[in-house]
N, C-alpha and C positions, 0 to 999 in steps of 0.2 A: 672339700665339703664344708660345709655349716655347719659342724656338730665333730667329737674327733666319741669313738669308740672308746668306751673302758677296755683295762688290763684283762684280757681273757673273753673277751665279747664278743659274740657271733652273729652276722646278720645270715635271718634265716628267710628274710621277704624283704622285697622293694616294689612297691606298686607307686602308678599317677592311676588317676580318674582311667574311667573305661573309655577308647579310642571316639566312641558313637555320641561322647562329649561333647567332644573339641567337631567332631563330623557334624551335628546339629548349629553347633556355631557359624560355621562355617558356609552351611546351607543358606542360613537367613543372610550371611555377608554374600554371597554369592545372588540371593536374589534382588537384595538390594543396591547389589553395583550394577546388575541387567535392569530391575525394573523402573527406579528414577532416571537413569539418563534418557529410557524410551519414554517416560511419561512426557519429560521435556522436552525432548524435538519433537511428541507427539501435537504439544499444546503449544510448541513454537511455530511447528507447519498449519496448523490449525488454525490457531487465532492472530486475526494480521494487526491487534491491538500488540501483544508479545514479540511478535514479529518483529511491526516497530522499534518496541522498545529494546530490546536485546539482538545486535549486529551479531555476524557466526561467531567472530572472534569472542565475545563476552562467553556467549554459551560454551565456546572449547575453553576457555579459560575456567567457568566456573567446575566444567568435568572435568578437567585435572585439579582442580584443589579436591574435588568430590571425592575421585578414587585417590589422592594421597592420605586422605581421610580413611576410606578404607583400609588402604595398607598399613595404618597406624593402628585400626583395629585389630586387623588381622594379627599385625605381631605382637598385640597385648594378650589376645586370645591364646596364642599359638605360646607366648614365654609365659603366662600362668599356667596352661596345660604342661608345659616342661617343668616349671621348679617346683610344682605342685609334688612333694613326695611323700610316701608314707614308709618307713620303715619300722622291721618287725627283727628282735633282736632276741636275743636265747635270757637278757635282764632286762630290757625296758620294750617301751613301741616312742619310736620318734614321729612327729609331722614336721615338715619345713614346706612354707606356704610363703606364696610371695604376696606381700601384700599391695605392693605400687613398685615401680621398677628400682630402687633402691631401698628397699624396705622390705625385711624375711623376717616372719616369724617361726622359729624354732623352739617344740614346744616337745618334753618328752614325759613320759609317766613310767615309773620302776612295776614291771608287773606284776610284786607283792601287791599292790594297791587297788589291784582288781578286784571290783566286786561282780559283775554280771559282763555281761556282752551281748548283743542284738542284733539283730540282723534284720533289715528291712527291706522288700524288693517293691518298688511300686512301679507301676503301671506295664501297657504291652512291651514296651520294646524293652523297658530292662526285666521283666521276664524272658525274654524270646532272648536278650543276647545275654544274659546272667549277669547282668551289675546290681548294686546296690547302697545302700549306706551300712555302715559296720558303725556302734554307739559302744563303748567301753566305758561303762559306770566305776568309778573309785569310792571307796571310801573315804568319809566326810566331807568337807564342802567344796573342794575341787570341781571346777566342771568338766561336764565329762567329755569326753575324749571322740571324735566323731571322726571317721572315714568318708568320705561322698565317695557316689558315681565309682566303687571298689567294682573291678571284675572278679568275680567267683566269690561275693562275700563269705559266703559257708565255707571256702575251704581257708581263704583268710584266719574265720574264726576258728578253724580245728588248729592251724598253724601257732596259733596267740596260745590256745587252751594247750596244745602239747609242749609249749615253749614253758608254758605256768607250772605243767606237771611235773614236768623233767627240774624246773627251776626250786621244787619245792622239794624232790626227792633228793636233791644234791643237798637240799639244808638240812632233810634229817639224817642223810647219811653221813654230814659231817661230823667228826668228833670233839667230845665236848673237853673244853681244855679247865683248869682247877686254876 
């Protein structure tokens, strides 16, 4: 991993984005590998100006650069939907996000540092399938800390808030030394 765990550290959560993510990406690359190759042979049988101008071989040639195009999409889609992580820890909340295929930013906050948490659900389908954004505010000028497309945010955030309670009753339980 990207990150090595403190002495005594528990990971209590691992979330990526909700599945209906990467599933909406995937829609648009799926219609767009069916719908440009028909518009082309549509407008190459069609018009005998294109006809002309592009032999079949040019046209098969141009649809295999097209879908290896695709498939270059797809696996950028598909490896930022995987390294995409969020973990939630019994002392901190880590993100590791890819930024470009050798390029990760790993970014963690100690959750003394918490000042609020949010939760946001917009529109129908991340109501109907329960994802969200999760925003963890810190104090002072830090930015703040954001979850995307989280499934179950609410229970995300009871996870963070019981990790913070538990975190804060260990420090006043602990004895004070002279």
């Amino acid at each position: 991993m990207a990150f090595q765990l403190r002495p005594n550290e528990k990971v209590l959560l691992i979330q990526r984005r909700h599945w209906f993510t990467i599933f909406i990406e995937f829609l648009w690359i799926g219609l767009l590998a069916v719908l440009v190759p028909l518009v082309i042979l549509w407008l190459q049988s069609s018009s005998e100006l294109l006809s002309n101008l592009f032999v079949d071989w040019m046209i098969v040639l141009l649809l295999v650069m097209y879908y290896q195009l695709i498939l270059i999409i797809s696996f950028t889609f598909l490896a930022d939907y995987y390294l995409d992580i969020w973990i939630v820890t019994d002392q901190r909340l880590i993100r590791i996000e890819l930024k470009s295929f050798f390029n990760r930013l790993v970014t963690t906050m100690n959750l003394d540092r918490i000042q609020d948490i949010k939760v946001s659900t917009r529109g129908f389908f991340a109501t109907l399938l329960s994802y969200g954004d999760i925003k963890v505010q810190t104090a002072g000028t830090e930015a703040d800390f954001v979850f995307f497309h989280t499934p179950r945010p609410q229970d995300t955030k009871n996870v963070i808030y019981k990790a913070l309670k538990e975190g804060s009753s260990k420090d006043t339980q602990r004895p004070l030394t002279k």
